[in-house]
TORFITI-441027 format. One line per 5 residues: number of its first residue (from 1); their letters; for each residue x, y, z of N, C-alpha, C, O, CB. Coordinates in steps of 0.05 Angstrom, whole numbers, plus 5000, padded with zeros to 4 digits. Glycine has a CB too. Layout:
N
NUM) a) X,Y,Z,X,Y,Z,X,Y,Z,X,Y,Z,X,Y,Z; ...
END
This chain:
145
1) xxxxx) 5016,4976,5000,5000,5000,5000,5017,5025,5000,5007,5045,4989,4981,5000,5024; 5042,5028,5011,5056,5050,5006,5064,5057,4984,5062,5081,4978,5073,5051,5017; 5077,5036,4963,5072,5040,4932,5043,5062,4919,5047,5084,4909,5066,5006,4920; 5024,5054,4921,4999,5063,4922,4997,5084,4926,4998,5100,4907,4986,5053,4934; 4993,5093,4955,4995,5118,4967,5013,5145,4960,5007,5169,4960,4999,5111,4989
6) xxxxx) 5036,5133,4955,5060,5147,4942,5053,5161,4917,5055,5185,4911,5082,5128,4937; 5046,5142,4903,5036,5136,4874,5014,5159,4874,5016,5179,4859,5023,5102,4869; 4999,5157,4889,4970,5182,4893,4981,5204,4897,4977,5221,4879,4948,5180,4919; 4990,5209,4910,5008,5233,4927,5030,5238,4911,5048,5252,4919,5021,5225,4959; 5031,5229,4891,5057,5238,4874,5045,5255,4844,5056,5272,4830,5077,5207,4865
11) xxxxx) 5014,5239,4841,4998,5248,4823,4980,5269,4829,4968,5281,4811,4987,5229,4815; 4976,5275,4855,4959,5295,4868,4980,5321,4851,4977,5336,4832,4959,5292,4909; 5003,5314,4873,5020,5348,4866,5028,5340,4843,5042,5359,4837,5049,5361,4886; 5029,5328,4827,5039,5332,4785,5020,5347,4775,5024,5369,4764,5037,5299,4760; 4993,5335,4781,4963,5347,4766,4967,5376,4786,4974,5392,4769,4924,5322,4774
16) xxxxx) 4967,5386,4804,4962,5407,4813,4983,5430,4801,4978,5452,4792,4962,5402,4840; 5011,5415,4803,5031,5433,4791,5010,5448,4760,5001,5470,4757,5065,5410,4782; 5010,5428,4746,5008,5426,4721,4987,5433,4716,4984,5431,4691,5012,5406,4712; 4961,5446,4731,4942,5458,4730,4949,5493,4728,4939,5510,4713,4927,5448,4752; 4969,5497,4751,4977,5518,4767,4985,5530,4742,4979,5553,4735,4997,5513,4791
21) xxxxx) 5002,5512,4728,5022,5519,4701,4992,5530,4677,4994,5554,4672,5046,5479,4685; 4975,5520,4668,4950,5532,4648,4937,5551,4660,4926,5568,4647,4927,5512,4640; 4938,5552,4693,4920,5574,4699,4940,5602,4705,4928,5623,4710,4899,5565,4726; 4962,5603,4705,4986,5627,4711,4994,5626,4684,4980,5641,4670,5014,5621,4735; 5012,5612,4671,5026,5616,4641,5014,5600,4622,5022,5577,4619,5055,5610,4640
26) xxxxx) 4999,5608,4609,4987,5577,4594,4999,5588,4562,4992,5580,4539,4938,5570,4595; 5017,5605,4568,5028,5612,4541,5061,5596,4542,5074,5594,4521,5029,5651,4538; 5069,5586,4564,5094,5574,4569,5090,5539,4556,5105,5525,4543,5101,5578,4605; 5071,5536,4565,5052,5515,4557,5066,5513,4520,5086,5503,4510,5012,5528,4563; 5046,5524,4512,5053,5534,4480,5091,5529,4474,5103,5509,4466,5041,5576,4477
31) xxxxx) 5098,5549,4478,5124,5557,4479,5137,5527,4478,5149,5518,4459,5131,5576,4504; 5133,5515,4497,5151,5495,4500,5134,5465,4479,5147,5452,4463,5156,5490,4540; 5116,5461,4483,5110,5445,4467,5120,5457,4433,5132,5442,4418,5080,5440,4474; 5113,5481,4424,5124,5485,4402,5153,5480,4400,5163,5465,4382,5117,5508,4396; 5168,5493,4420,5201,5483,4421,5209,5458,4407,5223,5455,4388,5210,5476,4451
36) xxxxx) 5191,5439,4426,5194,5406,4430,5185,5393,4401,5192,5372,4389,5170,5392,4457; 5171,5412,4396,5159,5400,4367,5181,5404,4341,5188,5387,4325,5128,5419,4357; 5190,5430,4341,5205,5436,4320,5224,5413,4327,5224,5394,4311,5217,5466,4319; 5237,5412,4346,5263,5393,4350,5254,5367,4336,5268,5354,4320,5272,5386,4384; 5231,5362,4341,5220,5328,4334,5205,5333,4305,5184,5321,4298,5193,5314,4363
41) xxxxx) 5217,5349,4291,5204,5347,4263,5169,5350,4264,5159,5341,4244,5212,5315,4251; 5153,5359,4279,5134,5358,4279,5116,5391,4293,5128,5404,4311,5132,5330,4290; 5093,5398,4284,5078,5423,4300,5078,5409,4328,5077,5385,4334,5042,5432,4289; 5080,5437,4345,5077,5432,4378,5052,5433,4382,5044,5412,4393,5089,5452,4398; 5035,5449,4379,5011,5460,4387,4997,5475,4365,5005,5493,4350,5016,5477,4410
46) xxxxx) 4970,5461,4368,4945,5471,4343,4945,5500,4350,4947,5506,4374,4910,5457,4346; 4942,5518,4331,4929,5551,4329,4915,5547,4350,4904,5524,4353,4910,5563,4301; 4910,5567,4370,4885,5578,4384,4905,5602,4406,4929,5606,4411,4862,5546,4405; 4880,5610,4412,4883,5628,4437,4892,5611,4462,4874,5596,4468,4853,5642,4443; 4912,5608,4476,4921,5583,4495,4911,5610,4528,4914,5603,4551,4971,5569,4488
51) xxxxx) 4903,5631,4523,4910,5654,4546,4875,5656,4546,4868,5675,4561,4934,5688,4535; 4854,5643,4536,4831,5655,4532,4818,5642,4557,4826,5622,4568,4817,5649,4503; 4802,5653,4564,4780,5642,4593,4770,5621,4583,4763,5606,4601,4750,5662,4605; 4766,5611,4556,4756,5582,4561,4772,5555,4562,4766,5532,4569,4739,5578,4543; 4794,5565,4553,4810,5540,4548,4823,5539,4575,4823,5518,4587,4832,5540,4522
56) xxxxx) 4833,5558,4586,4836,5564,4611,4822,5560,4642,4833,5558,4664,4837,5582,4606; 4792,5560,4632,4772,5548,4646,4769,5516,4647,4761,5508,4669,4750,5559,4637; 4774,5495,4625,4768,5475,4628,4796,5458,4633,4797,5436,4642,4752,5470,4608; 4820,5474,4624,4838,5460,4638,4846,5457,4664,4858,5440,4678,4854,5462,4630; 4838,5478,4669,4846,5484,4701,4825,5457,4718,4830,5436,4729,4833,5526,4713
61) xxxxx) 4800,5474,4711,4775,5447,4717,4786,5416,4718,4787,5402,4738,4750,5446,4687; 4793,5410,4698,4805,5381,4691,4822,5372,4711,4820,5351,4723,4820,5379,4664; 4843,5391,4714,4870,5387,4729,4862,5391,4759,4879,5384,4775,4895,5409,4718; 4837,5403,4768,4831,5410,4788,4817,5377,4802,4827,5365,4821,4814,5438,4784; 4795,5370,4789,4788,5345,4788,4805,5315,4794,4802,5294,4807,4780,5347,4765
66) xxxxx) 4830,5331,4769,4839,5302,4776,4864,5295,4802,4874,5276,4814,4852,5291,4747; 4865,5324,4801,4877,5332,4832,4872,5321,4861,4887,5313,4879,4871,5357,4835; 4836,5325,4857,4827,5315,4872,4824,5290,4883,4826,5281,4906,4817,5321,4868; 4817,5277,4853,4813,5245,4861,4841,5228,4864,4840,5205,4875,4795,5230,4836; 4855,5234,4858,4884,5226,4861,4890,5230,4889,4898,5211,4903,4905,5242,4843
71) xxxxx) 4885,5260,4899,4884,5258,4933,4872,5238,4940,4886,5218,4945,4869,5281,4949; 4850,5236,4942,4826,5212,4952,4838,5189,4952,4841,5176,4972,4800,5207,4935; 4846,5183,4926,4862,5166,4930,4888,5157,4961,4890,5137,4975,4872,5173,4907; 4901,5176,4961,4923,5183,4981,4910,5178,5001,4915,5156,5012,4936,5210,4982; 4892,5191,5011,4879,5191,5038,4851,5175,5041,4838,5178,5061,4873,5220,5047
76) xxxxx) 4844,5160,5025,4833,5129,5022,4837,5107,5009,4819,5099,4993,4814,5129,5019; 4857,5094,5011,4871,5075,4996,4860,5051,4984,4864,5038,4963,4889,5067,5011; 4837,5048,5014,4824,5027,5002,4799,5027,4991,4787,5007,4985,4822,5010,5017; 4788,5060,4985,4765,5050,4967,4776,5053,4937,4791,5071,4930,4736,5068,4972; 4763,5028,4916,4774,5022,4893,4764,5054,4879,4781,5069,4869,4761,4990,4879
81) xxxxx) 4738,5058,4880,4727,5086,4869,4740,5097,4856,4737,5097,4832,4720,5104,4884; 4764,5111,4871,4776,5143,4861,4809,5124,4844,4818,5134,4824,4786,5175,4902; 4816,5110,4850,4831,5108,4823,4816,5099,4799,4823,5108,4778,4853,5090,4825; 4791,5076,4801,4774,5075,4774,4766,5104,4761,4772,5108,4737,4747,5060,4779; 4756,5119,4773,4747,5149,4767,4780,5171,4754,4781,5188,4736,4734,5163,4806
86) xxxxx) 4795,5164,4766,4827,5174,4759,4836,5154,4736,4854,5165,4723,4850,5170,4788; 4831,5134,4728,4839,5115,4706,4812,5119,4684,4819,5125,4661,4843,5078,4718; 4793,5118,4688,4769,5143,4664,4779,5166,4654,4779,5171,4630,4742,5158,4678; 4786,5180,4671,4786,5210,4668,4820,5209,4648,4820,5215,4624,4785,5232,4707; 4840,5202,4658,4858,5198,4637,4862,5182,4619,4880,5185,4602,4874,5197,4643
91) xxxxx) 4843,5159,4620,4839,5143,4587,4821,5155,4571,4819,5151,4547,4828,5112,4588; 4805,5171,4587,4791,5184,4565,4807,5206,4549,4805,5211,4525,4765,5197,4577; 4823,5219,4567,4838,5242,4556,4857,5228,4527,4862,5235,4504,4860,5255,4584; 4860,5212,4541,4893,5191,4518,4875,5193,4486,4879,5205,4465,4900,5135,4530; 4852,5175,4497,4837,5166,4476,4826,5190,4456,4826,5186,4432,4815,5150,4488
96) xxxxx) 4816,5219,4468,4815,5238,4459,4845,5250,4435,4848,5249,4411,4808,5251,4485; 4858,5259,4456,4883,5259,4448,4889,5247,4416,4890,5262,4396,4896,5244,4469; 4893,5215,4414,4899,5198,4388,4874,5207,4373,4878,5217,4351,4901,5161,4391; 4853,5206,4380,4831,5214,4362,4833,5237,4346,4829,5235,4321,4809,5218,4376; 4841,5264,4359,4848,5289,4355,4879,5276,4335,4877,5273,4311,4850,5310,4388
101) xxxxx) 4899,5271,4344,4920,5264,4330,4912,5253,4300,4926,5261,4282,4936,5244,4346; 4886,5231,4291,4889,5222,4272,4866,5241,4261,4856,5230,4242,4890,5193,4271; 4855,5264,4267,4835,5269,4258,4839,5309,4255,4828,5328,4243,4811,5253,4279; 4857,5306,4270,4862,5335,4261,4895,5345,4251,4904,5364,4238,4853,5352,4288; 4905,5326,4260,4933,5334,4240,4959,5318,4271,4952,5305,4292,4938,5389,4231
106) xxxxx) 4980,5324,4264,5011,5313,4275,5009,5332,4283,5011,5350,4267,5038,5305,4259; 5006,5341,4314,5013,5350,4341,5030,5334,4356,5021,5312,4361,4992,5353,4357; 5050,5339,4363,5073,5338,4392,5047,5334,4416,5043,5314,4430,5096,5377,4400; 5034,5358,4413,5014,5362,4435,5002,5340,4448,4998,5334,4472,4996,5376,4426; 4994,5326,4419,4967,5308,4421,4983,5283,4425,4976,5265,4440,4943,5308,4393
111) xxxxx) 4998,5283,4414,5019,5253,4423,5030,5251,4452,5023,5231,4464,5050,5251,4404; 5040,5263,4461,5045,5271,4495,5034,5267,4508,5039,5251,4526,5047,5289,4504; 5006,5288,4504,4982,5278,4521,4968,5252,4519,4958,5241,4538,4961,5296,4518; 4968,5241,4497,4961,5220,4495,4971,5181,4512,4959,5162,4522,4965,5225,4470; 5002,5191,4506,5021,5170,4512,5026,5174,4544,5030,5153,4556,5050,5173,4493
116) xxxxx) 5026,5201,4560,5024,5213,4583,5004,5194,4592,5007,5171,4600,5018,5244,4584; 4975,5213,4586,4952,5202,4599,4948,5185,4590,4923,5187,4591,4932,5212,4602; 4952,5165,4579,4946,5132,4573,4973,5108,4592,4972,5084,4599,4951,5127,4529; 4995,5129,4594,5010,5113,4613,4995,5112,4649,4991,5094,4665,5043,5128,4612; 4990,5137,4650,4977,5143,4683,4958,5135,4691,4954,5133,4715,4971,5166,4691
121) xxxxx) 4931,5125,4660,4908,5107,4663,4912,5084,4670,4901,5072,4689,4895,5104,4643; 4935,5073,4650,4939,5041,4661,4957,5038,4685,4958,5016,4695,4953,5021,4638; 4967,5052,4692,4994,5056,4720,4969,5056,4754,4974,5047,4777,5019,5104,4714; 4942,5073,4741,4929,5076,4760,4910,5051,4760,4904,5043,4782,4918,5102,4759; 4903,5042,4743,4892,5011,4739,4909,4982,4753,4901,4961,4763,4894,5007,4704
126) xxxxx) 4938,4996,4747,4945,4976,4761,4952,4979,4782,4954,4957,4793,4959,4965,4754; 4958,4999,4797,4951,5014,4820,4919,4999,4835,4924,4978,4847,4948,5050,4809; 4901,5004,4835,4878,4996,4841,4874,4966,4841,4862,4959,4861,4861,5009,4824; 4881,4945,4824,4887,4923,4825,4897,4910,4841,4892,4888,4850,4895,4919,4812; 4923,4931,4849,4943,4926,4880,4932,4923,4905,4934,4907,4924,4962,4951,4888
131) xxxxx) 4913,4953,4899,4898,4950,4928,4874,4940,4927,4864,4934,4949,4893,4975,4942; 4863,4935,4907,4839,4915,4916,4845,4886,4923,4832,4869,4936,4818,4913,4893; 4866,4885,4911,4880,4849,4921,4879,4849,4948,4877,4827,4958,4917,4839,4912; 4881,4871,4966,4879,4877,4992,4914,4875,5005,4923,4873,5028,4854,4854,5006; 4927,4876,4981,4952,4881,4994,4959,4905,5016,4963,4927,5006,4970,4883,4974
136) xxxxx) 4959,4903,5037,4965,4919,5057,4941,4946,5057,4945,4968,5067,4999,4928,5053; 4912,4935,5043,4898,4950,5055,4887,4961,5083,4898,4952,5103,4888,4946,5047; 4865,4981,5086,4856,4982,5106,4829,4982,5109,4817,4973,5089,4866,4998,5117; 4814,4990,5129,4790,4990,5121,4780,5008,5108,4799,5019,5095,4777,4988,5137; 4758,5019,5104,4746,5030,5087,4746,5067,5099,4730,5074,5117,4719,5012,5084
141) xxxxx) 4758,5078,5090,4755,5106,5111,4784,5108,5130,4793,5127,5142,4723,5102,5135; 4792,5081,5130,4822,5080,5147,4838,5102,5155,4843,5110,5178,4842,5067,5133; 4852,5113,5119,4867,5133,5122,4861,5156,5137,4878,5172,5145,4873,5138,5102; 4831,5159,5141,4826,5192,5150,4829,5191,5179,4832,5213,5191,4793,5207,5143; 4830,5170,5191,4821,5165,5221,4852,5170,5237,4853,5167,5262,4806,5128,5225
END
């Protein structure tokens, strides 16, 4: 279970950093994915406004969310819930992601996010597997007590 817990608590503050990062500079965002792209023969990031209240609104949202349940995770280990809900929320993103990749053009962007959040879906899948085996769980509500 410390694997696990670690594992949550390591994904709590990544997603939070990385929220912090779209809702303060979401133009650094840009910047560097374009960087990353030129180097790799490929566009970084699709045209848009990256600084606008909406894109800015739903990433933050997203990253805020998954912030959360990744905590939950941390500080309830043993309910399966919040990593199934944390393994949705970034397989959906992955899956989005390749979709957007084969359907709107060769993004850096969309490959990253994709290969990112499709690694952290299945990492948190198998995460959850760990602890439902009941390896070194606790009870239900354990951690808060």
């Amino acid at each position: 279970m410390r694997l696990y817990r670690t594992a949550a608590l390591a994904f709590a503050i990544s997603f939070a950093a990385v929220g912090a990062v779209f809702l303060l500079s979401p133009g650094a965002v840009s910047s560097l994915l374009d960087w990353l792209g030129e180097a790799a023969g490929m566009r970084g990031m699709p045209a848009g406004d990256l600084a606008s209240g909406l894109f800015r609104a739903l990433a933050v949202a997203y990253m805020y969310v998954v912030t959360w349940v990744a905590w939950m995770m941390y500080r309830r280990p043993a309910e399966t819930v919040w990593p199934s809900l944390l393994a949705h929320a970034k397989l959906a993103s992955a899956a989005v992601s390749f979709l957007l990749l084969a359907l709107h053009g060769r993004y850096l962007a969309y490959v990253l996010n994709g290969v990112v959040d499709g690694a952290i879906g299945i990492a948190v899948l198998l995460l959850r597997r760990s602890a439902a085996s009941g390896r070194g769980s606790s009870p239900v509500g354990g951690a808060d007590r």
